[in-house]
PyMOL Python script that loads the backbone (N, CA, C, O; Angstrom):
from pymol import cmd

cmd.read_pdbstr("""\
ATOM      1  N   UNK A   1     103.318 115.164  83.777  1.00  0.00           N
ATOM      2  CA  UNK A   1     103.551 115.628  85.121  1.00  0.00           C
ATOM      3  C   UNK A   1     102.241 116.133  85.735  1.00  0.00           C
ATOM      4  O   UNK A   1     101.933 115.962  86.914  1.00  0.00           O
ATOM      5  N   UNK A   2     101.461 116.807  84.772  1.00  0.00           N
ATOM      6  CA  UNK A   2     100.358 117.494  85.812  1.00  0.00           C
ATOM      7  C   UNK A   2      99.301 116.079  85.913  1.00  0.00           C
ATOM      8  O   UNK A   2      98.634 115.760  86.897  1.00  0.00           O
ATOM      9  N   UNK A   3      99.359 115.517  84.878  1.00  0.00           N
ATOM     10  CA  UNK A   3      98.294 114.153  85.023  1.00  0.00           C
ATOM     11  C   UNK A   3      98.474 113.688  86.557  1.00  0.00           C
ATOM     12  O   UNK A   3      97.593 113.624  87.414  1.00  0.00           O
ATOM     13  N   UNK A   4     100.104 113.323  86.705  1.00  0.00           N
ATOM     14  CA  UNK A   4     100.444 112.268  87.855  1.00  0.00           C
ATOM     15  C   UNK A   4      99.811 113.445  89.049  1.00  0.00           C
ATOM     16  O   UNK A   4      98.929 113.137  89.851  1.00  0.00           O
ATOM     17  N   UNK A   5     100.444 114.815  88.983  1.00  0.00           N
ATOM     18  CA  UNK A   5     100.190 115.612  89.749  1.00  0.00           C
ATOM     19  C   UNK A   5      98.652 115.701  90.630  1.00  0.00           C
ATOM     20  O   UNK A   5      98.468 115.676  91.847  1.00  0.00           O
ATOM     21  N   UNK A   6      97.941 115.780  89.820  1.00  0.00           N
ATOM     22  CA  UNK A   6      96.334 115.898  89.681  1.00  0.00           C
ATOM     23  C   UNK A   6      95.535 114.753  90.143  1.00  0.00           C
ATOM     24  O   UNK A   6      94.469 114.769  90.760  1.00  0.00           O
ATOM     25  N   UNK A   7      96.386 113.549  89.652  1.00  0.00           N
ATOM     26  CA  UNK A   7      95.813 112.242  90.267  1.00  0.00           C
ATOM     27  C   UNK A   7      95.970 111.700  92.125  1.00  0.00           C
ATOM     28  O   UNK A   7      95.318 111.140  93.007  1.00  0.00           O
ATOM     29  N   UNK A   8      97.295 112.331  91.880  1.00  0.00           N
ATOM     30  CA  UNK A   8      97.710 112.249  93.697  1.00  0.00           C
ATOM     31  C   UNK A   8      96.636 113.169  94.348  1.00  0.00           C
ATOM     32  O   UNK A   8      95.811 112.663  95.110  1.00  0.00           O
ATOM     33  N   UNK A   9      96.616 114.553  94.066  1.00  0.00           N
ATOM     34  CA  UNK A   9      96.373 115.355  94.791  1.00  0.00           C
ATOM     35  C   UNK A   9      94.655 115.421  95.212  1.00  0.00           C
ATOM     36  O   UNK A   9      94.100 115.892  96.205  1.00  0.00           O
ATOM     37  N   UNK A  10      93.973 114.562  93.691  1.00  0.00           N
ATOM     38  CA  UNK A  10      92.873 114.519  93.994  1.00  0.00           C
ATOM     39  C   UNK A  10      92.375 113.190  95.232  1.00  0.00           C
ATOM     40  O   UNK A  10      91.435 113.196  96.027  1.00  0.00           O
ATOM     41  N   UNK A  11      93.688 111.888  94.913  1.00  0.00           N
ATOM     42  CA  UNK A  11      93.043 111.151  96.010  1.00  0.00           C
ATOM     43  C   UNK A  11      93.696 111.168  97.453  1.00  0.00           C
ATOM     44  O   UNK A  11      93.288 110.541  98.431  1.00  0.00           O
ATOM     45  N   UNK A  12      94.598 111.861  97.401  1.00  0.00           N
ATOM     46  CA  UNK A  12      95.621 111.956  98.877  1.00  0.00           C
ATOM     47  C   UNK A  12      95.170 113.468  99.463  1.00  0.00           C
ATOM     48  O   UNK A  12      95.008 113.875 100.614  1.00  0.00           O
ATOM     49  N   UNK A  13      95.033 114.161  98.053  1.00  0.00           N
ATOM     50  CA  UNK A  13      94.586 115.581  98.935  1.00  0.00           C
ATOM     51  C   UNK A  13      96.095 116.425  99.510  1.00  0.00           C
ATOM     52  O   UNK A  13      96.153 117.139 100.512  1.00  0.00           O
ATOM     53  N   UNK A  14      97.211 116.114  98.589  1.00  0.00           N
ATOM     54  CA  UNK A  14      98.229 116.808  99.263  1.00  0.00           C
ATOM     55  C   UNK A  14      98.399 118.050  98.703  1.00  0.00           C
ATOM     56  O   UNK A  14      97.556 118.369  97.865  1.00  0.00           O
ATOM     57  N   UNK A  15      99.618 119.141  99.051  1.00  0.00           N
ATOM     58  CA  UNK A  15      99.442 119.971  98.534  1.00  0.00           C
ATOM     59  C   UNK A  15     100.488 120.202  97.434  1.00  0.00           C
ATOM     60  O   UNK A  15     101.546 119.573  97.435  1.00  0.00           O
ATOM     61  N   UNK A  16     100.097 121.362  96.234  1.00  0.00           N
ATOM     62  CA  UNK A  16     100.768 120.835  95.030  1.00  0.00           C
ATOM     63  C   UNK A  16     101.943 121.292  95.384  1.00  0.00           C
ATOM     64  O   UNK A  16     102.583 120.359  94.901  1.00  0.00           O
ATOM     65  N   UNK A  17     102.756 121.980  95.842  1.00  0.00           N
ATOM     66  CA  UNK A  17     104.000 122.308  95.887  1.00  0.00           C
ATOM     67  C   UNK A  17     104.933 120.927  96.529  1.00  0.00           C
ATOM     68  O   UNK A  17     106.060 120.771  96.057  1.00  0.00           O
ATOM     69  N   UNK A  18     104.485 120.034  97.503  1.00  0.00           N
ATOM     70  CA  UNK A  18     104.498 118.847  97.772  1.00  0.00           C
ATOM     71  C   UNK A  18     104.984 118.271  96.603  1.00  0.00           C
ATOM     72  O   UNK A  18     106.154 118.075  96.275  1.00  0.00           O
ATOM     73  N   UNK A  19     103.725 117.970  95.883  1.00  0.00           N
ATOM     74  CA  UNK A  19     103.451 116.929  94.912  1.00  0.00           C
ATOM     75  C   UNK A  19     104.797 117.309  93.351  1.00  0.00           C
ATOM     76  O   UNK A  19     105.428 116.433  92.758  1.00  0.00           O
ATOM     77  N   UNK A  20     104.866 118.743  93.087  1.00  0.00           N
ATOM     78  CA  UNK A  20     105.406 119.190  91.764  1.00  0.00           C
ATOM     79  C   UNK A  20     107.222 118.784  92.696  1.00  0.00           C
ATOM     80  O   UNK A  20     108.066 118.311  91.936  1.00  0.00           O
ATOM     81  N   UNK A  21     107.541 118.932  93.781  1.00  0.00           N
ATOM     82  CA  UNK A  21     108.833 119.402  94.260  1.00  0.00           C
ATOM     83  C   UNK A  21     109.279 117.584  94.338  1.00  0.00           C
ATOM     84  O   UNK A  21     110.408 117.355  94.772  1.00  0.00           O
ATOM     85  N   UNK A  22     108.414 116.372  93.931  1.00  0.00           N
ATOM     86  CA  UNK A  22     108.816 114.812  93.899  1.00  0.00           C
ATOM     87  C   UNK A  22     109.496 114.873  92.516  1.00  0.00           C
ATOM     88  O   UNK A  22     109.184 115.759  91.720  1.00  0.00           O
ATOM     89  N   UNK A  23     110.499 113.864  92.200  1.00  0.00           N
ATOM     90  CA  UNK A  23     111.154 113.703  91.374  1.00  0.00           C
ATOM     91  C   UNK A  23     109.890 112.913  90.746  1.00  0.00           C
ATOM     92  O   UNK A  23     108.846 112.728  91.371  1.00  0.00           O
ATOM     93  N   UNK A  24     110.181 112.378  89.141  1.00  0.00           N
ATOM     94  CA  UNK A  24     109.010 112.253  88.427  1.00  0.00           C
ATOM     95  C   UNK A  24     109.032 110.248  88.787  1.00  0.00           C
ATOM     96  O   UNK A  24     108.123 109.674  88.187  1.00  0.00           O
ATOM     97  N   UNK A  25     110.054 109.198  89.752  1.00  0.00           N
ATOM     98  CA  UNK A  25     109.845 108.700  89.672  1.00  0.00           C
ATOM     99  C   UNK A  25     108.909 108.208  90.689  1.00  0.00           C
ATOM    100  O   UNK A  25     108.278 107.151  90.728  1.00  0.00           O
ATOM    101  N   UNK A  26     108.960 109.416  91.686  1.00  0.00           N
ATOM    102  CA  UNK A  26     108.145 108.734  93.257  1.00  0.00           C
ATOM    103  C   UNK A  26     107.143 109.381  92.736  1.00  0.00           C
ATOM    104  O   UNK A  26     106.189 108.610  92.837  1.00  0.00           O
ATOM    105  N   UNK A  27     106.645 110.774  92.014  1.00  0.00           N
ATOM    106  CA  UNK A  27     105.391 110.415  91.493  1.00  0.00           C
ATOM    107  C   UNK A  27     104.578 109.137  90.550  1.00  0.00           C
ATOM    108  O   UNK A  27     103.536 108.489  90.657  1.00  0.00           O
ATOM    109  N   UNK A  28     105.374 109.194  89.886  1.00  0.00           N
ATOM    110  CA  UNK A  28     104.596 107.717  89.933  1.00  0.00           C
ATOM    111  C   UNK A  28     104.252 106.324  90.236  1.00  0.00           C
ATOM    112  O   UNK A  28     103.513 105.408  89.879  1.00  0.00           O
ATOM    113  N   UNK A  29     105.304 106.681  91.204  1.00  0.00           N
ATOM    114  CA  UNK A  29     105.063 105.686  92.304  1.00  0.00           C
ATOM    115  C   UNK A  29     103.767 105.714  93.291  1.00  0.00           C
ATOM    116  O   UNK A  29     103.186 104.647  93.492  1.00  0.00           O
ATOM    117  N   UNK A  30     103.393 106.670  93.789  1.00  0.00           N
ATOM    118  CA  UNK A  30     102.410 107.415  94.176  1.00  0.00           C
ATOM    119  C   UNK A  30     101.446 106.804  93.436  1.00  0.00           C
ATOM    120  O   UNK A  30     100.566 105.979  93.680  1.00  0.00           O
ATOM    121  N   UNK A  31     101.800 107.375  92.512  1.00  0.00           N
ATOM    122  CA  UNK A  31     100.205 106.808  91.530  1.00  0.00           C
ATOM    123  C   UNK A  31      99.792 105.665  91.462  1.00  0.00           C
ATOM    124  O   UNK A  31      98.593 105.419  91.596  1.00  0.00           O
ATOM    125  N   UNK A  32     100.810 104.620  91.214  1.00  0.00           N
ATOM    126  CA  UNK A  32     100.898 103.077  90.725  1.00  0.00           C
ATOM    127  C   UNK A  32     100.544 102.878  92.642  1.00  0.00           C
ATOM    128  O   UNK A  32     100.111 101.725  92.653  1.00  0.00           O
ATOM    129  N   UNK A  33     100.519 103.219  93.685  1.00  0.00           N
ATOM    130  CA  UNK A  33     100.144 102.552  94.773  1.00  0.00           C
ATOM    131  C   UNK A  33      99.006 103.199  95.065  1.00  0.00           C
ATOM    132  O   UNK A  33      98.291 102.509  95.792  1.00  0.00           O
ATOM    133  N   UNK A  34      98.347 104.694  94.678  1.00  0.00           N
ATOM    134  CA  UNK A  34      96.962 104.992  94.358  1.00  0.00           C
ATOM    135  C   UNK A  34      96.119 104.012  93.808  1.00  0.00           C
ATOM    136  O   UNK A  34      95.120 103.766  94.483  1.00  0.00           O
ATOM    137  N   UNK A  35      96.264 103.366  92.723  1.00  0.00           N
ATOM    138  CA  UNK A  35      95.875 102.639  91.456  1.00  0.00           C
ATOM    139  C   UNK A  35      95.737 101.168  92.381  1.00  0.00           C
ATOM    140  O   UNK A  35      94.752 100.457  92.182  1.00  0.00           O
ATOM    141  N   UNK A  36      96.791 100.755  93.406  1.00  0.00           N
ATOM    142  CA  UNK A  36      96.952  99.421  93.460  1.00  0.00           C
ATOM    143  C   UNK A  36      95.523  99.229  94.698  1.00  0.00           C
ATOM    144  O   UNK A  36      94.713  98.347  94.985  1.00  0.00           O
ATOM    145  N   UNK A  37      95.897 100.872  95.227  1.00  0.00           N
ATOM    146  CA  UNK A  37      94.835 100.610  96.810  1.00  0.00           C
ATOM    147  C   UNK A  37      92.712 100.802  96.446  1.00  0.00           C
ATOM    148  O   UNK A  37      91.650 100.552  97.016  1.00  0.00           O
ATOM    149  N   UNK A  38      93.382 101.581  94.732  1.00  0.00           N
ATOM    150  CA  UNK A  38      91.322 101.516  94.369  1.00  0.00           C
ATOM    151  C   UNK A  38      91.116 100.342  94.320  1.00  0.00           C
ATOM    152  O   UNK A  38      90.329  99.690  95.007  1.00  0.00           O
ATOM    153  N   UNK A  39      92.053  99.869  93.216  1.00  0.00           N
ATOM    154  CA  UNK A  39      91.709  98.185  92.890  1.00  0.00           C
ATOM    155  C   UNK A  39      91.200  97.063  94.070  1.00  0.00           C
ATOM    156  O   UNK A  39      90.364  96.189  93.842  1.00  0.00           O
ATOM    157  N   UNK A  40      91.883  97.274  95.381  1.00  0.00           N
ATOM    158  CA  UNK A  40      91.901  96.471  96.117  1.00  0.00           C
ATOM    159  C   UNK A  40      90.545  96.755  96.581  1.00  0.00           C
ATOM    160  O   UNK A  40      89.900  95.732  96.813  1.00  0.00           O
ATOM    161  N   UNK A  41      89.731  98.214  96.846  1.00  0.00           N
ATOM    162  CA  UNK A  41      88.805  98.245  97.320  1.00  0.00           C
ATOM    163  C   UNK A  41      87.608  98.163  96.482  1.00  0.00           C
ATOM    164  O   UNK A  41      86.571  98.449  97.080  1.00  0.00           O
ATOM    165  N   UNK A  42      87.521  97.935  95.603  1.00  0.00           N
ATOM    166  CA  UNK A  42      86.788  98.172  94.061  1.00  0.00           C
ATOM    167  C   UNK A  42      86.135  96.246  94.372  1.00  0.00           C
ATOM    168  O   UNK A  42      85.053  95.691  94.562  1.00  0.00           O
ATOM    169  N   UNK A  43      87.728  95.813  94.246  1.00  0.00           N
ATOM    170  CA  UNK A  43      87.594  94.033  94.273  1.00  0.00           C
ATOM    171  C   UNK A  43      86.875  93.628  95.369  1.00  0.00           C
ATOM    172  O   UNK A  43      86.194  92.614  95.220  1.00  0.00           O
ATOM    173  N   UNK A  44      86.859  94.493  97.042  1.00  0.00           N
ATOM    174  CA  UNK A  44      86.644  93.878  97.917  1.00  0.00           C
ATOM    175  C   UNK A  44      85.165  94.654  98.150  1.00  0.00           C
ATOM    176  O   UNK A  44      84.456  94.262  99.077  1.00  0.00           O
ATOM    177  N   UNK A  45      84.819  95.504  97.491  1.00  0.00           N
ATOM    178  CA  UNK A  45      83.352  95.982  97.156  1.00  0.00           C
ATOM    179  C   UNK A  45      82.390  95.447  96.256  1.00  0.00           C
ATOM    180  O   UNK A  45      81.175  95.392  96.444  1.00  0.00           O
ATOM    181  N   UNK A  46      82.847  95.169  95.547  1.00  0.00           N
ATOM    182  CA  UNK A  46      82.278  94.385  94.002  1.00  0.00           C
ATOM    183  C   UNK A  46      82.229  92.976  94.845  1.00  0.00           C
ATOM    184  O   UNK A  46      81.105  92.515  94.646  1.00  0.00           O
ATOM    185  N   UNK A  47      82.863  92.226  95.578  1.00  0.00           N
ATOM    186  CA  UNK A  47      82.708  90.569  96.387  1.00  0.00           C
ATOM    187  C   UNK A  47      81.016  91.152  96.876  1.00  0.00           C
ATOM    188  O   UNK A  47      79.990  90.781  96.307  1.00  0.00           O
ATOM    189  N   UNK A  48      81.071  92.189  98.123  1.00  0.00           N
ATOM    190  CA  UNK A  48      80.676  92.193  98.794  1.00  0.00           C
ATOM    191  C   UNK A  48      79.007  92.780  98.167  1.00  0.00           C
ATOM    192  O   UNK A  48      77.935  92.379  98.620  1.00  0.00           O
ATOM    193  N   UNK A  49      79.101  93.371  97.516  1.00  0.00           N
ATOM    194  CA  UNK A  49      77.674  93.646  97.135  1.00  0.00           C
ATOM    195  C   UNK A  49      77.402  92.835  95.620  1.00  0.00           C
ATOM    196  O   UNK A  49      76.815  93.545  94.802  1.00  0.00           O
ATOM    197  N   UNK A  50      77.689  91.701  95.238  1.00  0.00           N
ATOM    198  CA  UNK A  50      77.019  90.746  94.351  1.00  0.00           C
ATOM    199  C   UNK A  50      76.001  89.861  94.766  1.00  0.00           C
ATOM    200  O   UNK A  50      75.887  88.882  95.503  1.00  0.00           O
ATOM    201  N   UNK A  51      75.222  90.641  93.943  1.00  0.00           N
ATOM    202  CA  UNK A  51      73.860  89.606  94.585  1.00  0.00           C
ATOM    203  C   UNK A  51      74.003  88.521  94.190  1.00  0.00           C
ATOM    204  O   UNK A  51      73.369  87.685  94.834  1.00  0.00           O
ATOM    205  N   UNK A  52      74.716  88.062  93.190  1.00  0.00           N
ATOM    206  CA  UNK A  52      74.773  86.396  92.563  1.00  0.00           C
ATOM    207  C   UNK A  52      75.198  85.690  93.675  1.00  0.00           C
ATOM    208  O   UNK A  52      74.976  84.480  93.714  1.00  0.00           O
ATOM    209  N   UNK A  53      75.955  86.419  94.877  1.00  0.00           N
ATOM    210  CA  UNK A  53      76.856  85.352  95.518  1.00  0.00           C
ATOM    211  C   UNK A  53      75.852  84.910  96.929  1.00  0.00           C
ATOM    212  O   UNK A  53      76.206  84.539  98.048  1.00  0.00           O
ATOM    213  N   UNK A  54      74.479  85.123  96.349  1.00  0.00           N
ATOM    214  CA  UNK A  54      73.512  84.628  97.743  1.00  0.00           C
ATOM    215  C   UNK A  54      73.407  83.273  97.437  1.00  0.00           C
ATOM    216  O   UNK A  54      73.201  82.420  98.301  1.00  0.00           O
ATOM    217  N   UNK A  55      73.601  82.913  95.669  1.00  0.00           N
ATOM    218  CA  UNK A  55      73.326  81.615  94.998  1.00  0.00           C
ATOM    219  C   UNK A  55      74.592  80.741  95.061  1.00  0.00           C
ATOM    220  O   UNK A  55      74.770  79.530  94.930  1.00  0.00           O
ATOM    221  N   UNK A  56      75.270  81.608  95.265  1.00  0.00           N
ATOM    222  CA  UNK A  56      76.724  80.514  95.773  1.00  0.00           C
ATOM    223  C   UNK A  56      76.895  80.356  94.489  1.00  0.00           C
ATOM    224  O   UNK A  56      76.092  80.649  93.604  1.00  0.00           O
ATOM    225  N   UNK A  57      78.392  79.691  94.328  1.00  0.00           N
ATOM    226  CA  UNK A  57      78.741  78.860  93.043  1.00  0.00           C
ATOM    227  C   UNK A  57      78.397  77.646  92.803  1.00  0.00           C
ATOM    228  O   UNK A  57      78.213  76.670  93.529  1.00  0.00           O
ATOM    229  N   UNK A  58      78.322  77.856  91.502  1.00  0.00           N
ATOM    230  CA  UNK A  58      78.050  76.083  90.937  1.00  0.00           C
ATOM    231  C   UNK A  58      78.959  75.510  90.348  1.00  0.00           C
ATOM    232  O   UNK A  58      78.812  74.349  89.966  1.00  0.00           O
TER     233      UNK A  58
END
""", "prot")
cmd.dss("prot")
cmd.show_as("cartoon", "prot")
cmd.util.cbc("prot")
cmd.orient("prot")
């Protein structure tokens, strides 16, 4: 609980009475769409600053 707790709060910034008063499945729901939205920007950061991709694919 405090993991999921701690993970929301550090990337949403909500407040913990918020976060502890969710049943334990929308916290981790929370989390698993935390998790889904780094990934997406991680993937679309990592495209964008590869220097390999000045060489194009072969």
């Amino acid at each position: 609980m405090y993991e999921e707790a701690g993970f929301i709060a550090y990337y949403f910034h909500w407040d913990h009475d918020d976060i502890m008063n969710m049943e334990h499945g929308e916290r981790r729901r929370w989390c698993d769409e935390i998790s889904r939205i780094n990934r997406k920007m991680n993937d679309d950061t990592d495209k964008a600053h590869n220097v390999f991709d000045v060489f194009g694919k072969r």
